[in-house]
FIRODO-65583 format. One record per atom (N, C-alpha, C): residue in three letters; x negated, y, z negated. Coordinates in pm, whole numbers, plus 50000, padded with zeros to 5 digits. Each point is the difference from the previous one (the first is absolute). Layout:
<nodes>
ALAXYZ ...
</nodes>
This chain:
<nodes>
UNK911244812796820 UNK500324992949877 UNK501254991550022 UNK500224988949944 UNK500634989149970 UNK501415004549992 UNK501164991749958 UNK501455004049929 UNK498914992249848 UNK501015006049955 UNK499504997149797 UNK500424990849987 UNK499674990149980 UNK500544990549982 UNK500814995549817 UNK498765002449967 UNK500164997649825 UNK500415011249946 UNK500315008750057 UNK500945014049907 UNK501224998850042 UNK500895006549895 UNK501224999749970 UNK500315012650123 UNK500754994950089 UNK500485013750071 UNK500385009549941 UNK499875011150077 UNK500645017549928 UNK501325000150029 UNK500365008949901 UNK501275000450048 UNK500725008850059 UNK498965009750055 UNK500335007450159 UNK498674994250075 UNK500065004650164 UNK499045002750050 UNK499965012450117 UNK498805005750060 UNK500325008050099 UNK499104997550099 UNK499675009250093 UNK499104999850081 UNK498484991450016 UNK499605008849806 UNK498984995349985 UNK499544984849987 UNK501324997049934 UNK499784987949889 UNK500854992750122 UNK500744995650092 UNK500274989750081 UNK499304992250062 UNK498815006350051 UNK498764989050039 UNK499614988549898 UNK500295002049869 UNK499474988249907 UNK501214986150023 UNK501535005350035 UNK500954990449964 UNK500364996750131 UNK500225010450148 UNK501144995550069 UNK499794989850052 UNK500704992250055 UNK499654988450068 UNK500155005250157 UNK500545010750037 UNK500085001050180 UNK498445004650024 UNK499315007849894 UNK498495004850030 UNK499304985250013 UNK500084989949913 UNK499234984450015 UNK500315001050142 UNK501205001850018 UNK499994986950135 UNK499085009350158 UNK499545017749961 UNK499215004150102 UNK498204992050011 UNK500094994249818 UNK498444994150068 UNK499724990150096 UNK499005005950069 UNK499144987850151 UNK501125008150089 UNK501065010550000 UNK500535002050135 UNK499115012850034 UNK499944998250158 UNK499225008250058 UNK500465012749988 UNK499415011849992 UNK500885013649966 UNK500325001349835 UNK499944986549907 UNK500635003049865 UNK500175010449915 UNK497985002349993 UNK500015009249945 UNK500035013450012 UNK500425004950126 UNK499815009250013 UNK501975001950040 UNK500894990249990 UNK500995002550007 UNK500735000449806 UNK498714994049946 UNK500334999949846 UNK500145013349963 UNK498865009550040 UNK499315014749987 UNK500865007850033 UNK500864996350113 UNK500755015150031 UNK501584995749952 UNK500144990149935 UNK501094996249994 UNK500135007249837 UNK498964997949928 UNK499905006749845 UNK499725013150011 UNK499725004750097 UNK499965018850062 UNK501325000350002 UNK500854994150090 UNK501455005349996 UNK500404999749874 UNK499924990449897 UNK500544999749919 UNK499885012749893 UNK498444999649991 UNK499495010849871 UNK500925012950087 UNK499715005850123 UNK500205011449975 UNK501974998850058 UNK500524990549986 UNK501354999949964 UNK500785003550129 UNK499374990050113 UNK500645005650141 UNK500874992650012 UNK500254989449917 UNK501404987050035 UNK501275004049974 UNK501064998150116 UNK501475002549960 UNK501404994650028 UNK500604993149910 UNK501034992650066 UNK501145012850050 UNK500774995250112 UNK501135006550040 UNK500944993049994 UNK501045000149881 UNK500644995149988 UNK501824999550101 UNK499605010050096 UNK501084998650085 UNK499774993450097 UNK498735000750053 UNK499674990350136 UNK499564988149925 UNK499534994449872 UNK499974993649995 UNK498874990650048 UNK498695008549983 UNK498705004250049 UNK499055006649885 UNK498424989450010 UNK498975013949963 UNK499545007650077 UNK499375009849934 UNK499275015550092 UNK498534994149923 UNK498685000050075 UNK498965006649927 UNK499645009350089 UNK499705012949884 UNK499805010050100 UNK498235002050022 UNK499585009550128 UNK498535002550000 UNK499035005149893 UNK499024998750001 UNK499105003049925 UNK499455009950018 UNK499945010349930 UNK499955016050068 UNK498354999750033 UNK500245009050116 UNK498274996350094 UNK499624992850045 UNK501174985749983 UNK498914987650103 UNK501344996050069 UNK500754999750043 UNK501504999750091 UNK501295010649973 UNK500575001650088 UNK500725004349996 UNK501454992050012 UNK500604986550037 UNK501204992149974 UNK500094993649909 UNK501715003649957 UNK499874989649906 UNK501124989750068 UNK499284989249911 UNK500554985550090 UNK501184995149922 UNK500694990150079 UNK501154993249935 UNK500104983750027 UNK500255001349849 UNK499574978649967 UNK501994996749998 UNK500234995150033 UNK500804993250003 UNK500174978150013 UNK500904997549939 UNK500394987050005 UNK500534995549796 UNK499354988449977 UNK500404990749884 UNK498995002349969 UNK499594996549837 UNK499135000849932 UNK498674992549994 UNK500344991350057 UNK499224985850054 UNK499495001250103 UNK501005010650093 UNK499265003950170 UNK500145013850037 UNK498845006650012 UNK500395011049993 UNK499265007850136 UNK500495007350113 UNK499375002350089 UNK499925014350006 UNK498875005150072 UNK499575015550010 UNK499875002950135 UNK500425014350047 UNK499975007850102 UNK498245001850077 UNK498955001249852 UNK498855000950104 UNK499374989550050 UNK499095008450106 UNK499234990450059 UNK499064988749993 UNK499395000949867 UNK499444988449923 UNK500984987249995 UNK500845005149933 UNK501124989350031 UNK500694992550094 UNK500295009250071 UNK500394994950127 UNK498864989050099 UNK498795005249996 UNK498764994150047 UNK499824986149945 UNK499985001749826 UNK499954982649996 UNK501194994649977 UNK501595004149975 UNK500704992450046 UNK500194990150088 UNK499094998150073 UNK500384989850125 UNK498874990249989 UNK499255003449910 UNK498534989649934 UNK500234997349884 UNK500485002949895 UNK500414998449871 UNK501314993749979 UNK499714986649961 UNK501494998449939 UNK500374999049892 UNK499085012349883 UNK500975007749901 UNK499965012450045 UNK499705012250053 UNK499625009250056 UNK499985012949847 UNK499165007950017 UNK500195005049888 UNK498235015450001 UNK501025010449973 UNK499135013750078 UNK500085006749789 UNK499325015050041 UNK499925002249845 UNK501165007949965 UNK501005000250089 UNK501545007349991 UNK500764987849901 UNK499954988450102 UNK500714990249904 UNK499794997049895 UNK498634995949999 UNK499345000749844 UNK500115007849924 UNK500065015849995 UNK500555009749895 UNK501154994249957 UNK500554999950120 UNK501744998049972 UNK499974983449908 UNK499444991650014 UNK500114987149927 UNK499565001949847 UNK498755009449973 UNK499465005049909 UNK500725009749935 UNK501055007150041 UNK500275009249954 UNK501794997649957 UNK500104986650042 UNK501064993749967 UNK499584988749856 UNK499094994949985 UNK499414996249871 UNK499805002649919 UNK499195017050034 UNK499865005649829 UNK501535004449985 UNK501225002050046 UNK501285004649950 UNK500574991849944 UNK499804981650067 UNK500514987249914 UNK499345001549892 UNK498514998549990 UNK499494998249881 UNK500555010249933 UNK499815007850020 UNK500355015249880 UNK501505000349916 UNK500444992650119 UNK501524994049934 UNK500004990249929 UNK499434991349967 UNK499904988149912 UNK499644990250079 UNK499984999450117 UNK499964988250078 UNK498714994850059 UNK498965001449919 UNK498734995750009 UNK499334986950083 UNK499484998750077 UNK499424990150094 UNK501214987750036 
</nodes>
């Protein structure tokens, strides 16, 4: 499904409801891997594996119990954000936006906290 166009945004959103508005999910359509980096990126989210560390100055997403065991670390700017695994690392050097479903939590999971704050699209 679409972003809504003709409805009045909510004035929260979460997990569920970010696929209708975000704009970093638009920009996975036609990329190879999208959807299936869309899928695990809203897994981290629902079951709440994302974490900033505010001393290093770093996110954590952690594993998904039963299907890995590391959890990875995104680091950089908000605009660029790079990850420890191997997905990433792999098309880093073919991609020049590069972007795995660690970062994407983390981009996603930095949106619904703007939005939720007032700061909507």
């Amino acid at each position: 499904m679409s972003p809504i166009e003709n409805e009045t945004p909510p004035e929260t959103i979460n997990y569920k409801t970010i696929v209708y508005w975000s704009p970093e999910l638009k920009r996975l359509e036609g990329v190879k891997q999208g959807s299936a980096i869309k899928t695990k990126a809203l897994k981290f989210l629902k079951l709440n594996l994302v974490e900033y560390d505010r001393e290093k100055k770093e996110f954590h997403v952690k594993p998904i119990k039963g299907y890995n065991k590391t959890t990875y670390t995104i680091k950089g700017e908000e605009n660029h954000l790079a990850c420890n695994c191997q997905f990433y690392r792999s098309v880093s050097m073919k991609w020049a936006h590069p972007i795995c479903s660690h970062t994407m939590a983390v981009k996603l999971w930095l949106e619904i906290i703007r939005w939720n704050k007032g700061g909507k699209k």
